[in-house]
C-alpha positions, 0 to 999 in steps of 0.5 A, spaced: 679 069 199 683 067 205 689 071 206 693 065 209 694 057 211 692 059 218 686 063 215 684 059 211 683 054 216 680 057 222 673 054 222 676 047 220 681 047 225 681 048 233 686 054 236 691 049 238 690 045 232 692 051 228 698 053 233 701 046 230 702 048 223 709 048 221 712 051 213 711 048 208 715 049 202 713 051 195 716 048 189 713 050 182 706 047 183 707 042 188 707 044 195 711 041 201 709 040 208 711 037 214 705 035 220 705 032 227 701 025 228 696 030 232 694 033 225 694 027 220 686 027 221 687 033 218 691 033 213 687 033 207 683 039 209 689 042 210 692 040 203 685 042 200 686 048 204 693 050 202 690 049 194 685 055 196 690 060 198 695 057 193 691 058 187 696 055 181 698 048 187 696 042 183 698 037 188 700 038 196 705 032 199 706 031 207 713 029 208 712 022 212 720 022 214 726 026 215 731 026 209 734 021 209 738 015 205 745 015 200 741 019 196 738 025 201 730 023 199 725 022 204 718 019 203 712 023 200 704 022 200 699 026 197 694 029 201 690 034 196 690 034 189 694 030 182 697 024 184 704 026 183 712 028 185 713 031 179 714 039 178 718 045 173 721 049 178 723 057 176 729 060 179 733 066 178 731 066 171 732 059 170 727 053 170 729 046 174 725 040 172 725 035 179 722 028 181 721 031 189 721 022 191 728 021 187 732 028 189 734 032 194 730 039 192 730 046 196 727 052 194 730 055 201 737 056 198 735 061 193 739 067 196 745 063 197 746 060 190 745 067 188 749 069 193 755 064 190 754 065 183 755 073 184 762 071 187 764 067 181 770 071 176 770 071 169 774 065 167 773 061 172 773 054 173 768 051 178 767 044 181 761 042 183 762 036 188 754 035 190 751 038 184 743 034 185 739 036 179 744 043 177 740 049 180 748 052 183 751 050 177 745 052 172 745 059 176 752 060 176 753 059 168 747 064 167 749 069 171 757 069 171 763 068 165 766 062 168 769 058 164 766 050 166 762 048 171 764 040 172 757 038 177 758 032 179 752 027 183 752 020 184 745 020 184 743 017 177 735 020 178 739 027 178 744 027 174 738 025 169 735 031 171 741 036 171 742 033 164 735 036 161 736 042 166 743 044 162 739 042 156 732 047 157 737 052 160 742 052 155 749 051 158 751 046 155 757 049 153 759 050 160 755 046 165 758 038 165 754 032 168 758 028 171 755 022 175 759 019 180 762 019 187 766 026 188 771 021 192 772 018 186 771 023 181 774 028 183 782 024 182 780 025 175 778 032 175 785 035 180 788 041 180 783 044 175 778 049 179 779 056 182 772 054 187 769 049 189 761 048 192 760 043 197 753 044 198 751 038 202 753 039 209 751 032 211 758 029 207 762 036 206 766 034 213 767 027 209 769 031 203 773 036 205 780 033 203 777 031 195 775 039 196 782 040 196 785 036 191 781 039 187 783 046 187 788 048 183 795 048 186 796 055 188 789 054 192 782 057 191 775 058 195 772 052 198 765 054 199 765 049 205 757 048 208 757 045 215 752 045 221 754 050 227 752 050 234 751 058 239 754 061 242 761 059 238 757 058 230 763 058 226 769 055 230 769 048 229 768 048 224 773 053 221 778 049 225 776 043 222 777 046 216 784 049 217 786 042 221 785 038 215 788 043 210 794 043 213 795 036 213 795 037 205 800 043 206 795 048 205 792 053 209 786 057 210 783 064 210 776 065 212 773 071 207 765 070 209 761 066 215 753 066 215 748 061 218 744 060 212 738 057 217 736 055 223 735 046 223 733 047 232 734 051 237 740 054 237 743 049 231 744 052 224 746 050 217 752 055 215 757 057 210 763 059 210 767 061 205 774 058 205 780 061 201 786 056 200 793 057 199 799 053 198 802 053 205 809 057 207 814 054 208 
């Protein structure tokens, strides 16, 4: 059995060639991948060969384009095995049912949602403004006492999903479906939550005033995702947040700064976790 992508390969592909294969992302039995134009004539060798070391792999997709669109989707193409887009994913624990073509998915981000549903206090009551098919939200029921956990995403396809998440991972008595845009959800749901997830960096700048209002009146965490640039990675973006604070007589504190993965040279998608409060007088 070959050890690896690369190994797997060595005989079917050139040096070069091999030099050239990217990550690839593996969700359930589907595996993901991205290759450059130079590798398109392979690209079913190399989704057979992914199978080959990925024995339980029923389908392996090429992600034809960057994500993209008002939902966050990207266009996907079989290159080896069943013709779907379809998988059951397992988490911490918990098991998320995803349509790949429909939904925003990334199995990348496993640690940080551990990492925030460890933050999370007896109690509590959380608003999730970019829920997408649960997995924060389902994780956070699962592994804290928080109260409610209003998960709210405007993508009809993952709200379907989060429903049947919530459902297969019995939290329903905590985790609430919301389908809508946050800017206009949110006004319905203000001054109720002890934290806020806004784990879309593309729209959190956007959303970052509705973040606020969501929040109780004597404040709370904003767990506030954003891209930051080397050398200064957290700065503008902190400023950014305590600019727009103050202008709802807030302020901000910054508990805890990560660059969560690197998108390009330099680049990286970060989080800071932000604590707001009602501003001095």
């Amino acid at each position: 059995m070959p050890k690896n992508l690369r190994d797997a390969l060595k005989d079917q592909l050139t040096g070069e060639e091999l030099e050239q294969l990217r990550a690839f992302d593996i969700i359930g039995d589907i595996a993901v991948i991205k290759l450059p134009k130079e590798l398109l004539p392979k690209k079913g060798v190399i989704g057979r060969a992914l199978m080959q070391v990925h024995r339980h792999l029923r389908t392996v997709l090429r992600q034809v384009g960057p994500v993209g669109g008002e939902f966050r989707t990207r266009e996907l193409e079989v290159i080896a095995g069943e013709p779907r887009t379809k998988t059951l994913y397992r988490e911490s624990g918990c098991v998320f049912k995803a349509d790949l073509a429909q939904v925003y998915f990334s199995p990348r981000l496993a640690h940080e949602r551990l990492r925030i549903a460890s933050q999370v206090k007896p109690g509590e009551v959380v608003t999730n403004m970019f829920a997408g098919v649960g997995c924060y939200s389902i994780i956070i029921a699962k592994r804290s006492k928080a109260t409610k956990i209003y998960s709210i995403d405007k993508n009809p396809v993952a709200v379907q999903y989060l429903r049947e998440n919530i459902r297969i991972n019995k939290v329903g008595d905590r985790v609430v479906p919301i389908l809508g845009d946050a800017r206009e959800v949110v006004p319905q749901l203000a001054g109720r939550a002890d934290r806020v997830l806004m784990p879309l960096p593309e729209l959190a700048r956007e959303f970052f005033d509705v973040a606020l209002r969501a929040l109780k009146r004597d404040g709370g965490v904003i767990h506030f995702y954003d891209y930051g640039r080397q050398p200064d990675i957290f700065g503008p973006s902190l400023e950014f947040a305590r600019s727009t604070a103050a202008i709802e007589g807030r302020e901000v504190e910054l508990l805890d700064g990560r660059a969560i993965r690197s998108y390009a040279p330099r680049c990286y998608h970060i989080a800071l976790d932000l604590l707001v409060r009602t501003g001095s007088d």
